[in-house]
ZAKOLSE-935886 format. One record per residue (C-alpha): z, y, x; residue number from 0; chain; residue in three letters. Coordinates in pm, whole numbers. Each point is the difference from the previous one (the first is absolute). Example, Ala and Ser with C-alpha at 12.3 -4.5 7.8 and 13.67 -1.06 7.14 Angstrom:
[r [780 -450 1230] 0 'A' 'ALA']
[r [-66 344 137] 1 'A' 'SER']
***
This chain:
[r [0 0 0] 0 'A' 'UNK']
[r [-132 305 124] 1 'A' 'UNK']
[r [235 247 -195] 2 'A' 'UNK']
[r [87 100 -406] 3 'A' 'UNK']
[r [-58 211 -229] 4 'A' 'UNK']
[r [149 153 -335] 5 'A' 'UNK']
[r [-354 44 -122] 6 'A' 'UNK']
[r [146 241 -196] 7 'A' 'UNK']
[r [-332 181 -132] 8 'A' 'UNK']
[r [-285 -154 -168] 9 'A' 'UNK']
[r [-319 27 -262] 10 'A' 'UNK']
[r [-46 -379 -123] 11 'A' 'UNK']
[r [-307 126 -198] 12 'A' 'UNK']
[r [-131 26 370] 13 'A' 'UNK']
[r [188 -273 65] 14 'A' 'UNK']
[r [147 138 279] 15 'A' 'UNK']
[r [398 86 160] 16 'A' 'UNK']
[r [99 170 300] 17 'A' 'UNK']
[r [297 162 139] 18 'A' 'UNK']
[r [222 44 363] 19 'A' 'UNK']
[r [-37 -263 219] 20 'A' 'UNK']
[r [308 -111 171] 21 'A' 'UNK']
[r [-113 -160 308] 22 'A' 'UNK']
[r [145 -382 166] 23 'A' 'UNK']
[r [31 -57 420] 24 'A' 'UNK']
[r [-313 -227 -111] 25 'A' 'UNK']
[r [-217 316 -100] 26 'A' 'UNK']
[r [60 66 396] 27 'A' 'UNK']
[r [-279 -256 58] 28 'A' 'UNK']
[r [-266 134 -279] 29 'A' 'UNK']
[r [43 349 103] 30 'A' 'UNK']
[r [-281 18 166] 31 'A' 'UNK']
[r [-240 -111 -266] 32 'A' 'UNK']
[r [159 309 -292] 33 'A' 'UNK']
[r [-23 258 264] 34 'A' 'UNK']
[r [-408 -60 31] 35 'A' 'UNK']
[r [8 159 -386] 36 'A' 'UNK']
[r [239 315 120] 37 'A' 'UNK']
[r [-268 15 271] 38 'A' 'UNK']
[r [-316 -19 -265] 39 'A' 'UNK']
[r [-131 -320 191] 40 'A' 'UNK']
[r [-48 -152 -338] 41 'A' 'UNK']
[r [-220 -256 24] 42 'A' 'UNK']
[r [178 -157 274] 43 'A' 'UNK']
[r [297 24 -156] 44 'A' 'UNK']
[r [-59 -141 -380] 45 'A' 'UNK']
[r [-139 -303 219] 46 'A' 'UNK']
[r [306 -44 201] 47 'A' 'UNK']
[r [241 78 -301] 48 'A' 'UNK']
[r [-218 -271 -206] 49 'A' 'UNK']
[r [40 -283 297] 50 'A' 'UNK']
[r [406 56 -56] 51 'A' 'UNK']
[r [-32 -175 -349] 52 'A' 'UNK']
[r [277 238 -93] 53 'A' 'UNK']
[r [217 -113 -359] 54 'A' 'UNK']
[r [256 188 -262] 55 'A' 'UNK']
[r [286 -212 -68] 56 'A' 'UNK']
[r [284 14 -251] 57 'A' 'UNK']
[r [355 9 98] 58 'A' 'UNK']
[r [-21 -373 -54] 59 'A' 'UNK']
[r [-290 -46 261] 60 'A' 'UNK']
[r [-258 -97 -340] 61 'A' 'UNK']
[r [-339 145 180] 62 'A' 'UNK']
[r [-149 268 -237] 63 'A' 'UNK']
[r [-406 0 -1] 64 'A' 'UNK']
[r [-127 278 199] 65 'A' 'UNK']
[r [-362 124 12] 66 'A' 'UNK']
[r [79 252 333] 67 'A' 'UNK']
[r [324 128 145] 68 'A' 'UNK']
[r [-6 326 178] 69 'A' 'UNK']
[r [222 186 180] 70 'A' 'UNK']
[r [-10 344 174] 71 'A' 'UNK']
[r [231 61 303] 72 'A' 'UNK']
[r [69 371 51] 73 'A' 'UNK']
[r [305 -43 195] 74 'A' 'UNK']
[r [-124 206 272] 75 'A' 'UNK']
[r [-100 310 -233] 76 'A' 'UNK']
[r [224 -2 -235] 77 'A' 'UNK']
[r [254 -307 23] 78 'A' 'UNK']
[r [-177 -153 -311] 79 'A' 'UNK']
[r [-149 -364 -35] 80 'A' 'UNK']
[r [-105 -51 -351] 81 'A' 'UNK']
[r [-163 -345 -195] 82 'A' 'UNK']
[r [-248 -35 -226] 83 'A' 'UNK']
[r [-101 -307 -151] 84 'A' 'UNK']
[r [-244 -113 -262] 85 'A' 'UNK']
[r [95 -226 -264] 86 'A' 'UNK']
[r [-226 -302 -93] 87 'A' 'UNK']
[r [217 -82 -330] 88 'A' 'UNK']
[r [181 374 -58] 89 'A' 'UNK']
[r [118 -133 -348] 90 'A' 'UNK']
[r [213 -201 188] 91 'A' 'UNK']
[r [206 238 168] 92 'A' 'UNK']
[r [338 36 -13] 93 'A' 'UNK']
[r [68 304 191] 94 'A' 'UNK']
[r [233 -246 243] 95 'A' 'UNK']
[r [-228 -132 287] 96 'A' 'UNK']
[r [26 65 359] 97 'A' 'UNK']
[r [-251 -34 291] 98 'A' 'UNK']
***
């Protein structure tokens, strides 16, 4: 596990929740790949964020079907890293998952 979320905001007619991203000492390792979007390499970087095969999990570790997860690290502007994460079954939600 990378890190967690609240996902406290969300539009599930877009099918879609986001909020701050609380960062793991795991997220040390994937860095790398989240800071080639902060540094508009994006091509390279929804590769490399794809090849992670990145899930949302409940509290209870039940996998929650994902079509992307995204997350912007803005630590070094403005302390900020924040998730966003598209929903393939946003009737589903429960407003209680974490990444």
């Amino acid at each position: 596990m990378i890190g967690s979320s609240g996902l406290e905001y969300g539009d599930l007619s877009m099918g879609m929740v986001h909020g701050e991203f609380v960062p793991s000492s795991e997220y040390d390792d994937v860095k790398s790949i989240f800071l080639l979007f902060t540094d508009e390499k994006h091509d390279e970087y929804y590769k490399k964020r794809d090849d992670l095969n990145l899930t949302l999990q409940d509290e209870s570790g039940k996998n929650i079907p994902t079509e992307w997860i995204h997350i912007e690290d803005y630590l070094s502007e403005n302390d900020e890293i924040r998730v966003e994460i598209c929903l393939l079954n946003p009737e589903l939600w429960s407003n209680s998952e974490v990444v």
